[in-house]
N, C-alpha and C positions, 0 to 999 in steps of 0.2 A: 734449369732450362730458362726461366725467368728470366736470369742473371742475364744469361747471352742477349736475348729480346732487349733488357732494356739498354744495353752498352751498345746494340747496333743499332737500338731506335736513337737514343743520345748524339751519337756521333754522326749519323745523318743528318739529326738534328740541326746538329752545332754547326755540320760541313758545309749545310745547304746553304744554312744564313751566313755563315759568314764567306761562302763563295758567291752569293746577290749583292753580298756590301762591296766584296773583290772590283766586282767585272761591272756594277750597274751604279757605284757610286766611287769607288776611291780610284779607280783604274780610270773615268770620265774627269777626276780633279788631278790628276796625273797626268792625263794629254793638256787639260787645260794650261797647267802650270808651264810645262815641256813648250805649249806650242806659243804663251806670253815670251818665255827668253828666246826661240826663235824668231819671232816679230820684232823682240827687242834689237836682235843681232845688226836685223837688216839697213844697210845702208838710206838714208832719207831719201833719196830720191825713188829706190825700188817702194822704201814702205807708203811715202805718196802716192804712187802709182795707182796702188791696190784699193790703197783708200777711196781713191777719186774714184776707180772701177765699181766697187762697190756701193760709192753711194748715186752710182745712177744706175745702175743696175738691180738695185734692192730699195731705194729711196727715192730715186726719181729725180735726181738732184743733178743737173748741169751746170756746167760753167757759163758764167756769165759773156753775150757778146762781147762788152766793152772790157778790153784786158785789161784796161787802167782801174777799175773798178772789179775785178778779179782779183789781183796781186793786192790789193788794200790792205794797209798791216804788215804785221811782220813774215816772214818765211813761211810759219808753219800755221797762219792762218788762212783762209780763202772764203770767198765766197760762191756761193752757188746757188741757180737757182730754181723751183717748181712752181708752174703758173703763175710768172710773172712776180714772186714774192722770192727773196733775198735769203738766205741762211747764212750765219757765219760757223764754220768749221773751222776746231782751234785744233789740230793735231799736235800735243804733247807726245814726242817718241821716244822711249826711255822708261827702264824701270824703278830707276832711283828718283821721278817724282814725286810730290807729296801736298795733295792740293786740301788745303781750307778752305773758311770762309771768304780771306782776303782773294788767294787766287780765285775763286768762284766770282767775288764781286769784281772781277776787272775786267772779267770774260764778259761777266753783263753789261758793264760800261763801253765795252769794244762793239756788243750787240746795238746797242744806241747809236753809237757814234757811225757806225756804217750804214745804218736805217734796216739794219735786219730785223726779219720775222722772228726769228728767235734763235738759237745757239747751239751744236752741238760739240762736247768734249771728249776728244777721242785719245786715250792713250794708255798702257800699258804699267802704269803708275798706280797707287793708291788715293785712293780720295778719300777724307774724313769724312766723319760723320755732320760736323756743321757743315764743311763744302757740300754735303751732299742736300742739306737742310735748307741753303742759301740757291743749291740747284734748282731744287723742287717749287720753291716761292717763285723764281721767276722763269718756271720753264726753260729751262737749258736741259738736256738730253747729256746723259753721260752714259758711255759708251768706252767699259774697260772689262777686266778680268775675262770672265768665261764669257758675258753678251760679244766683246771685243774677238775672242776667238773665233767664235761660231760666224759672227758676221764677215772677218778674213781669210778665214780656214779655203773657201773655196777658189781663192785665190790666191796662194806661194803655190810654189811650185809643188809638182810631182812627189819629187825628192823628199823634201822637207816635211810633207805632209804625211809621205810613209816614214820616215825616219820618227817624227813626234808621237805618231799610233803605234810603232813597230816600239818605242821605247815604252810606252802604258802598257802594251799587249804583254810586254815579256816579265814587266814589273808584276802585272795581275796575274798572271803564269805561274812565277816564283812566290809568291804570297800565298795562292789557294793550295799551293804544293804545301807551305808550312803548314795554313788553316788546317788543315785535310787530317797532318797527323797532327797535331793537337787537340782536333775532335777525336782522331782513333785512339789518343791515348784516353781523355777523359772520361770518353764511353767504358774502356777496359779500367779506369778505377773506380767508374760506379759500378759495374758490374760487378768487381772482386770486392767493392764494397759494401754490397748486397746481400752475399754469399756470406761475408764476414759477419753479417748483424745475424743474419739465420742461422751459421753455425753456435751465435753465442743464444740464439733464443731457444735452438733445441736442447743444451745441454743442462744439466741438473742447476738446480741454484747449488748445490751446496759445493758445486767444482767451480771457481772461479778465478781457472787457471786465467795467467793474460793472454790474448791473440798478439800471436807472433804476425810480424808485415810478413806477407808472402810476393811482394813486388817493390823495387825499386821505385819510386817515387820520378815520373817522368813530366815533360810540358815544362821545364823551367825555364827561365831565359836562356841557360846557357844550352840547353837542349836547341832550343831556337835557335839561336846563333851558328850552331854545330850543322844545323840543317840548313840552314842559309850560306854557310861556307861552303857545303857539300855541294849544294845546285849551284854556286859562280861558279866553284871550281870544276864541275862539268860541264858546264857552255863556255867553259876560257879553251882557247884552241894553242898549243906551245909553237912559239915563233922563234926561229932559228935567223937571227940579225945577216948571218951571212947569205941567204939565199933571199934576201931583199935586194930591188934595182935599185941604183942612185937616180937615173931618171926613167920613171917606169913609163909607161902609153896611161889615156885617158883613164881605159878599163881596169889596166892594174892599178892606179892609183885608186876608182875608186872601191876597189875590194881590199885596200891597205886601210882608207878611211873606215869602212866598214868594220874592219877588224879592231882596230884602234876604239870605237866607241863600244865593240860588245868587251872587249876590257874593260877601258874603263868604268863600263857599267857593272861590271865583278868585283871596285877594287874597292876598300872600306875607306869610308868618308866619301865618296865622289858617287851622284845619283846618276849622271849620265855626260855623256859626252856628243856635242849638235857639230856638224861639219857644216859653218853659214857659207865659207866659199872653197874655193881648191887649197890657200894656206891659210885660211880662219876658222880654230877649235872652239865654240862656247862649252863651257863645263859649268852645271850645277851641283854644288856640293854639299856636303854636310858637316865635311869636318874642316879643320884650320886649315888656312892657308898654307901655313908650316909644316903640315899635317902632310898634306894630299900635295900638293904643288911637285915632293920627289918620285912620288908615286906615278903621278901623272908624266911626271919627264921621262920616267925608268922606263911607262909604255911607248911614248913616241921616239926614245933613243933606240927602239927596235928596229924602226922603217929609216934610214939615210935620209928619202924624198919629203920627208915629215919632219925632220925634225927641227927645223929652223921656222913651226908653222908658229903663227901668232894664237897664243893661247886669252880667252877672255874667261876668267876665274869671275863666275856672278856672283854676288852676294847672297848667303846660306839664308835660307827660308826666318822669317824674323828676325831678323838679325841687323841693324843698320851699320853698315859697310858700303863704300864704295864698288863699282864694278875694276878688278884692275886686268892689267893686261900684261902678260910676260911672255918670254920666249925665252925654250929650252936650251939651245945652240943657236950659233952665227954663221952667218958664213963664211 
């Protein structure tokens, strides 16, 4: 009786914590990542927009009367200002930035030159470790990764916003499913492991027969994999090419988009698929380019209305690659 108690204490155990780590930390760096390449997507002028929204709305920061002294700089800097004091705002848009020490000290030199209060860097890139060393000396404010979400989040759209949560919610979904039975298995091999020490402690010394495995051996990788094949393969819905429109209305189209990213979110190497406009796909992936790119075609050769959409293939988590950009079919 032992045995059972402690193989469903274990397995709660194991299920609980590692469904806390699911939903309260990896599923939170999952919308983070998801909602950076949706910022990334977006066109400069939209991502300006928000920016400027947000920093008078949560910072307090206006644009300056004088427009000639607004526009100071180049494009993607501005200034702005609270209580009569200056800020310069350097918006870096782009996830293939990479800022040091040298970019940090030019941003400071721009902070001079324009007589601002001090500096804030805003973008979607990585910043090193001395960039961030050379920040901190002269107060410039960096404003990227997850602080960069949180602070634009309440600003893209509707859409976007549910599409970036609706893709973590269904990752965390499918993980705590795996977690779940690899607690239930490991609780049922401490428990028959249990059983197995007791049967050899009650039996005579002088029989020293061997214990036979009375169980398969489960929880390996490929047990894993098996299970994770099993859950896409039952959230993939089968698509019949012929009963697609060539030119569908708003609604059908966007329940083809729909469709198209709960695939690609089932197909191996490819983490998700972001619809930035009516014909622009971001894809985050994991595996080669050579890899996933037919994979990815094979799903949008489904829909006619899709498949001439501009695909942007990001670069796989650590990995330095450009972002490239293809398309399946032409017109």
């Amino acid at each position: 009786m032992f045995s059972w108690f402690l193989a469903l204490s274990l397995a709660l155990l194991l299920g609980g914590l590692a469904s806390a780590y699911l939903w309260l930390v990896k599923r939170r760096q999952t919308e983070v990542q998801h909602g950076l390449a949706a910022l990334a997507g977006m066109r400069w002028r939209e991502f300006s927009r928000i920016v400027h929204q947000a920093m008078a709305e949560q910072r307090g920061l206006q644009p300056l009367q004088d427009s000639e002294d607004s526009d100071r700089g180049t494009s993607s800097d501005f200034l702005l200002q609270r209580d009569g004091q200056r800020w310069l705002v350097s918006c870096k848009h782009g996830r293939a930035y990479r800022f040091g020490a040298a970019a940090i000290n030019e941003l400071v030199s721009a902070v001079d030159l324009t007589g601002a209060q001090g500096g804030i860097l805003i973008t979607e890139g990585q910043v090193e470790r001395d960039g961030q060393a050379v920040a901190a000396k002269h107060a410039i404010e960096i404003i990227a990764d997850r602080q960069l979400w949180d602070l634009l989040k309440p600003y893209v759209t509707s859409d976007t916003d549910a599409m970036v949560t609706g893709i973590a919610r269904r990752e965390a979904v499918r993980h705590t499913g795996i977690a779940i039975l690899a607690a239930i298995t490991l609780g049922l091999l401490a428990g028959m492991g249990y059983m197995t020490l007791q049967g050899d402690a009650n039996e005579p010394a002088a029989t020293t027969a061997p214990v036979a495995a009375t169980a398969p051996v489960a929880g390996t990788p490929a047990d894993e994999t098996d299970a994770a094949s099993l859950a896409a393969a039952a959230n993939s819905e089968p698509v019949d090419p012929g009963n697609q429109i060539q030119d569908p209305d708003p609604e059908t189209l966007a329940r083809y988009q729909k469709e198209v990213s709960r695939a690609l979110a089932a197909t191996p190497g490819v983490v998700s698929g972001i619809w930035l406009t009516r014909s622009t796909l971001s894809v985050e992936r994991t595996g080669e380019a050579a890899d996933t790119w037919p994979r990815i075609c094979a799903v949008l050769q489904r829909y006619p209305s899709l498949r001439t959409s501009r695909v942007q293939l990001n670069p796989r988590p650590g990995v330095e690659e450009p972002v490239r950009w293809r398309q399946c079919s032409t017109i």
